[in-house]
C-alpha positions as CSV (number, residue, x, y, z in Angstrom):
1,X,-8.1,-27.8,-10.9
2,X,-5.0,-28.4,-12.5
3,X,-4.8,-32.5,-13.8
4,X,-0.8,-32.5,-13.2
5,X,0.1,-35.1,-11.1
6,X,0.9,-33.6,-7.2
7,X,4.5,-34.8,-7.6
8,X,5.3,-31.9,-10.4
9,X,4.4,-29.6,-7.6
10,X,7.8,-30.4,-6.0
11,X,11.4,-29.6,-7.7
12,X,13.7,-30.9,-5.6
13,X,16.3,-31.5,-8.9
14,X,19.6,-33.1,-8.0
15,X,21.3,-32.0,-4.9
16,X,24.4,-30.1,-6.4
17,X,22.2,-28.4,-9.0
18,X,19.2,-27.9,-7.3
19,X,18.4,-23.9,-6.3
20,X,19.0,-23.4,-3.0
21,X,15.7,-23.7,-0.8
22,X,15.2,-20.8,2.3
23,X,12.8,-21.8,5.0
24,X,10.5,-19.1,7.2
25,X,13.7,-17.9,9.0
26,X,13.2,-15.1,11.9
27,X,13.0,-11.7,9.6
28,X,14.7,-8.6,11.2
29,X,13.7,-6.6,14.0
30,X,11.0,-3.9,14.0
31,X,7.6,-6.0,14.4
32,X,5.6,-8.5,13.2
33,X,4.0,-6.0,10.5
34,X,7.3,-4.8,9.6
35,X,8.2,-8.3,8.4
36,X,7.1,-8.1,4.6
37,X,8.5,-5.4,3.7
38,X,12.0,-6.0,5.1
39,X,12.1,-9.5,3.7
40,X,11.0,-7.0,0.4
41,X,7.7,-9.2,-0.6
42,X,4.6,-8.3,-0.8
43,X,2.4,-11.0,1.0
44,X,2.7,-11.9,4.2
45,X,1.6,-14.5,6.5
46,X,-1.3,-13.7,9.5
47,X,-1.6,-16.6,12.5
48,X,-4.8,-16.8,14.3
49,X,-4.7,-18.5,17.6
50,X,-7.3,-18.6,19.8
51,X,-6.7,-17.5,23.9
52,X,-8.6,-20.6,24.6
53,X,-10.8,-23.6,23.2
54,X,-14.5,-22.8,21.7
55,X,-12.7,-18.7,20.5
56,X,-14.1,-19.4,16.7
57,X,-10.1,-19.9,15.6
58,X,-11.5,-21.1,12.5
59,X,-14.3,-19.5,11.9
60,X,-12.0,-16.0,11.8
61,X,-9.2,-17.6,9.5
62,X,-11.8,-18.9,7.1
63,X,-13.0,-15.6,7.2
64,X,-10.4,-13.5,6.7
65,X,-9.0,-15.3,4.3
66,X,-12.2,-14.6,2.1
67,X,-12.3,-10.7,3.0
68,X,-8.5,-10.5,2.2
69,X,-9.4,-11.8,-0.9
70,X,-12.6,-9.9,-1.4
71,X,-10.3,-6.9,-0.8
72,X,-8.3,-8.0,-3.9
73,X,-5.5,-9.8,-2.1
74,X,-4.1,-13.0,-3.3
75,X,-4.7,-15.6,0.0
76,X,-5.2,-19.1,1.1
77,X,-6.1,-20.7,4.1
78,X,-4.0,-23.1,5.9
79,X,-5.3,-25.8,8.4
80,X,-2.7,-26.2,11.1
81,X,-5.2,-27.3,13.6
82,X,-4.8,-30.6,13.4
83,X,-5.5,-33.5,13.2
84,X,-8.9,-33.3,13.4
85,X,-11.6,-33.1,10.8
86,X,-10.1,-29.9,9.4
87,X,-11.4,-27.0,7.8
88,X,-13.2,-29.0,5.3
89,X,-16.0,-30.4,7.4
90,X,-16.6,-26.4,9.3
91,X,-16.7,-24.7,5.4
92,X,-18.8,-27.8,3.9
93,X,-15.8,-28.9,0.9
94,X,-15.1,-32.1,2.3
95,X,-16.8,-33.7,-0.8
96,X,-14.8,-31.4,-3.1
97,X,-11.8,-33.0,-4.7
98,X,-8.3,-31.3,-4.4
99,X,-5.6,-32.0,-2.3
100,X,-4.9,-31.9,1.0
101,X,-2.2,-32.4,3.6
102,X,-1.9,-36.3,3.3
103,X,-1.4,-35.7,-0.5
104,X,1.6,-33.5,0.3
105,X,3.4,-35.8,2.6
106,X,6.7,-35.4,-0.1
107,X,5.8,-31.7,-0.7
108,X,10.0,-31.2,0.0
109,X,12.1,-28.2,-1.3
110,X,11.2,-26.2,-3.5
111,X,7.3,-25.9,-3.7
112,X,6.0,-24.9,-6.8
113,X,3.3,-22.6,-4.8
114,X,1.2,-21.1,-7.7
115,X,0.6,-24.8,-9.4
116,X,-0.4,-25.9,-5.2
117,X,-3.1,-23.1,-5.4
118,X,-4.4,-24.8,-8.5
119,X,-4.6,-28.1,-7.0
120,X,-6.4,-26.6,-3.9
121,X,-10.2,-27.5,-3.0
122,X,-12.0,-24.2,-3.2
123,X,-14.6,-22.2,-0.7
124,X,-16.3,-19.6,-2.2
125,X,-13.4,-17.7,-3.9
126,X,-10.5,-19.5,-0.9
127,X,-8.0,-21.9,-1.7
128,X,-8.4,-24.0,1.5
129,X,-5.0,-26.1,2.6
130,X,-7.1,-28.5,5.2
131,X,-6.3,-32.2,6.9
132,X,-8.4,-35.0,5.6
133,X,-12.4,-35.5,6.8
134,X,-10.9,-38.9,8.4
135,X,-8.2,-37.4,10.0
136,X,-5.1,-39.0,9.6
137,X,-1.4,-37.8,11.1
138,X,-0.1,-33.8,11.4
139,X,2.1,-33.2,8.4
140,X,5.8,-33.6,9.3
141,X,6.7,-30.0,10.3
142,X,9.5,-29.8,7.3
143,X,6.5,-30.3,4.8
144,X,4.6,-27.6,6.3
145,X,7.3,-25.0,6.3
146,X,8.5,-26.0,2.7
147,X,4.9,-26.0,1.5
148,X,3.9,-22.1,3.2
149,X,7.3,-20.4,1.5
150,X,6.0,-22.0,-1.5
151,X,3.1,-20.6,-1.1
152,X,4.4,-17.0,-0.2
153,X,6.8,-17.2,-3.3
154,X,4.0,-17.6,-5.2
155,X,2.6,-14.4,-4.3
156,X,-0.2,-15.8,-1.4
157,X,-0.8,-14.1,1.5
158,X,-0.9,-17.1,3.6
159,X,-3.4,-17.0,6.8
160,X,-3.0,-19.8,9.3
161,X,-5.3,-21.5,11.3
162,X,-3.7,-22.8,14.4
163,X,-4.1,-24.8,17.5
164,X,-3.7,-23.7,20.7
165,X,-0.1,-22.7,21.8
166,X,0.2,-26.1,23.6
167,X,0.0,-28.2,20.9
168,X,2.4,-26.3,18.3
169,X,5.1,-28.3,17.1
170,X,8.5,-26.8,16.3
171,X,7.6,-25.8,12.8
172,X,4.2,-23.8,13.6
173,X,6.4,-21.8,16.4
174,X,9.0,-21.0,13.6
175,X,5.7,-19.9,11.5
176,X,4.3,-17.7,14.1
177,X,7.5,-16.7,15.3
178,X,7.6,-15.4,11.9
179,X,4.5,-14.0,11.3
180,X,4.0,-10.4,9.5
181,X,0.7,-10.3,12.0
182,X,-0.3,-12.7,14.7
183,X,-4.2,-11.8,15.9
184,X,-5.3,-13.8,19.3
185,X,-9.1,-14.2,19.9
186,X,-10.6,-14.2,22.8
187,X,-14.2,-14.3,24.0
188,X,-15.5,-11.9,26.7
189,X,-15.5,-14.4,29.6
190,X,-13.5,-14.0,32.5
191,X,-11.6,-17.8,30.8
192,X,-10.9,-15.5,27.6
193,X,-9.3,-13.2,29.7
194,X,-7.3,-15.7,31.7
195,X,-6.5,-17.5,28.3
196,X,-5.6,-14.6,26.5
197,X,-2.9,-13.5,29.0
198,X,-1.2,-16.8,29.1
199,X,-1.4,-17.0,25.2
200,X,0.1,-13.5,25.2
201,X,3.1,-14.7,27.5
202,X,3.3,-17.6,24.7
203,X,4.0,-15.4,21.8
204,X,6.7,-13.1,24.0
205,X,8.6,-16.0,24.5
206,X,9.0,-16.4,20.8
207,X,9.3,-12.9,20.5
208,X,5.3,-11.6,19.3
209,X,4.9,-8.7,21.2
210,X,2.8,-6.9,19.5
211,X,-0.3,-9.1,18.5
212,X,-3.4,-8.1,17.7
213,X,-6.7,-9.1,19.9
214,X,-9.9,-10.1,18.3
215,X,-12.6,-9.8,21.3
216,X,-15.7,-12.7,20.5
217,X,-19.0,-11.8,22.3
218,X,-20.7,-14.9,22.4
219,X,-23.4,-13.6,24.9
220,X,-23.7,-10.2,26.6
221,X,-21.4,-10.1,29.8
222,X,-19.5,-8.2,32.4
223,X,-16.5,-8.2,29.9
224,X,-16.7,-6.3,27.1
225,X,-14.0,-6.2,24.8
226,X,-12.4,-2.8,26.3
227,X,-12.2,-4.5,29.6
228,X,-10.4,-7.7,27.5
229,X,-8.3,-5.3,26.0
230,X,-7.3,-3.5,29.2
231,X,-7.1,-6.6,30.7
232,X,-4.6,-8.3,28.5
233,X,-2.8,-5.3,27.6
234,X,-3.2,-5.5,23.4
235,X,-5.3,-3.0,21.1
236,X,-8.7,-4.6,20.1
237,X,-8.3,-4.9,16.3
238,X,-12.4,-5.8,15.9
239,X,-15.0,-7.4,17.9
240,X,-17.1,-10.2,16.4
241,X,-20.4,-10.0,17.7
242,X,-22.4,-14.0,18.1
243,X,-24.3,-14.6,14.6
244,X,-27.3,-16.4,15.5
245,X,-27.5,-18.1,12.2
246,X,-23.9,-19.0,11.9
247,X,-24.4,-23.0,13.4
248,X,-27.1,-23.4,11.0
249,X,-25.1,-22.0,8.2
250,X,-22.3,-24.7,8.9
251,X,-24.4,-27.1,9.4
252,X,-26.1,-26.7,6.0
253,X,-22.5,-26.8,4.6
254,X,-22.3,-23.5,3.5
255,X,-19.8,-23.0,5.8
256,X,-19.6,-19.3,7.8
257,X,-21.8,-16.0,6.5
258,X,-19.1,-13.9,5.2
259,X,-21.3,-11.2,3.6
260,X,-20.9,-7.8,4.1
261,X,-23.8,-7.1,6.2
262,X,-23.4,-9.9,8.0
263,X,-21.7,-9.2,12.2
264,X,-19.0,-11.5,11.1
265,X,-18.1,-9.9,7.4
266,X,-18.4,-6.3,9.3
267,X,-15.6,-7.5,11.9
268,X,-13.3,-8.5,8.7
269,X,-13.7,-5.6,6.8
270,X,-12.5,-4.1,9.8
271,X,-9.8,-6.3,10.0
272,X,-8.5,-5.9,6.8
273,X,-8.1,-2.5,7.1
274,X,-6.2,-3.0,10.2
275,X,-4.1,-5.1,8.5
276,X,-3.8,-2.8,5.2
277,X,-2.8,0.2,7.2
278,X,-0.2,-1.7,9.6
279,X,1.6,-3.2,6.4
């Protein structure tokens, strides 16, 4: 990790002479995976939200953000879901020293993103942005947006792991809003399906239509994920089967099995080419 103070990762400068800073603004019309390439960069940002509590929100964005990279792509994971006691604790870094979202509380302007990468704590090969083991506030909702274009100007695909719809504050909605892909995950339970349709109605209001479902089979069912997809009315991107081993995994603080054989790496190679071939 980088020893430069967290203050040089900010460059606010004078007011007069300072660049100019551009928030997440909405990008033009033609769909969330459209959005890159129109705002002419190559990384992107993907929300995860989950259709209702208990989907494995976190789980997934850990994940991804580890076969994205594993795929050769440049991305970090962002804990939105907060506060709580964040990513950290569920991938087993808490110990690890780097910052987090407390340490960022002046992260204003114009965010030096590559030298924030350095300063992140690391699981396996993921820059993790989490909230502190001992909780703490949410980040003020200017700091969050300053900090992800920061990290998207400095060449991060930026995955975000959210709350639930209810609890997103003006700054996560402009995020998702924003989004280049949005995937909702929902298990096969009849509560999945109700969640996932009211989640869905959440994201057309801020003008998602066209999110991707990730179906979680937690225990065999009456649902299956072609029912949840026919159900909710959105193409099943992958399925992530349960992983009997994945609680004890956590709880040894290796956080969850991403390998390739494993059900939950085979669902994010999946996803990943989704993603590849929708960018």
């Amino acid at each position: 990790m980088d020893d430069a103070p967290l203050s040089t990762l900010t460059r606010p400068g004078d007011p007069e002479t300072a660049p100019p800073v551009t928030p997440l603004a909405p990008w033009p019309p033609g769909g969330p995976v459209t959005r890159a390439a129109a705002a002419g960069r190559g990384h992107r940002t993907v929300a995860v939200v989950g259709a209702c509590g208990g989907a494995g929100v976190s789980t997934l964005a850990a994940a991804l953000a580890h076969g994205l990279r594993r795929a050769g792509e440049d991305a970090v994971l962002v804990d939105l879901d907060l506060p709580g006691p964040g990513a950290d604790v569920l991938l087993g870094i808490e110990d690890e020293p780097g910052a987090r979202w407390p340490e960022l509380a002046a992260a204003r302007g114009d965010v030096d993103g590559a030298g924030l990468v350095a300063a992140l704590p690391r699981w396996r090969s993921v820059p993790v942005l989490s909230g502190a083991r001992l909780g703490g506030l949410r980040p003020d909702g200017a700091v969050v947006v300053d900090v992800c274009t920061g990290l998207l100007r400095g060449g991060e695909t930026v995955v975000l792991d959210l709350p639930r719809p209810a609890a997103w504050t003006a700054a996560e909605r402009m995020l998702v809003s924003s989004a280049d892909a949005v995937l909702l995950v929902a298990p096969c339970t009849a509560p999945g399906v109700a969640g996932a349709l009211a989640t869905r109605g959440e994201l057309v209001d801020l003008g998602v239509r066209d999110p991707w479902l990730v179906a979680r089979q937690p225990t065999p069912g009456r649902v299956d994920a072609g029912a949840l997809g026919d159900a909710v009315g959105l193409p099943v991107a992958a399925t992530v089967r349960a992983d009997p081993g994945l609680a004890a995994a956590v709880d040894r603080g290796d956080g969850p099995p991403v390998g390739r054989r494993t059900r939950l790496g085979r669902a994010v190679a999946t996803l990943v080419t989704v993603l590849a071939g929708a960018s």
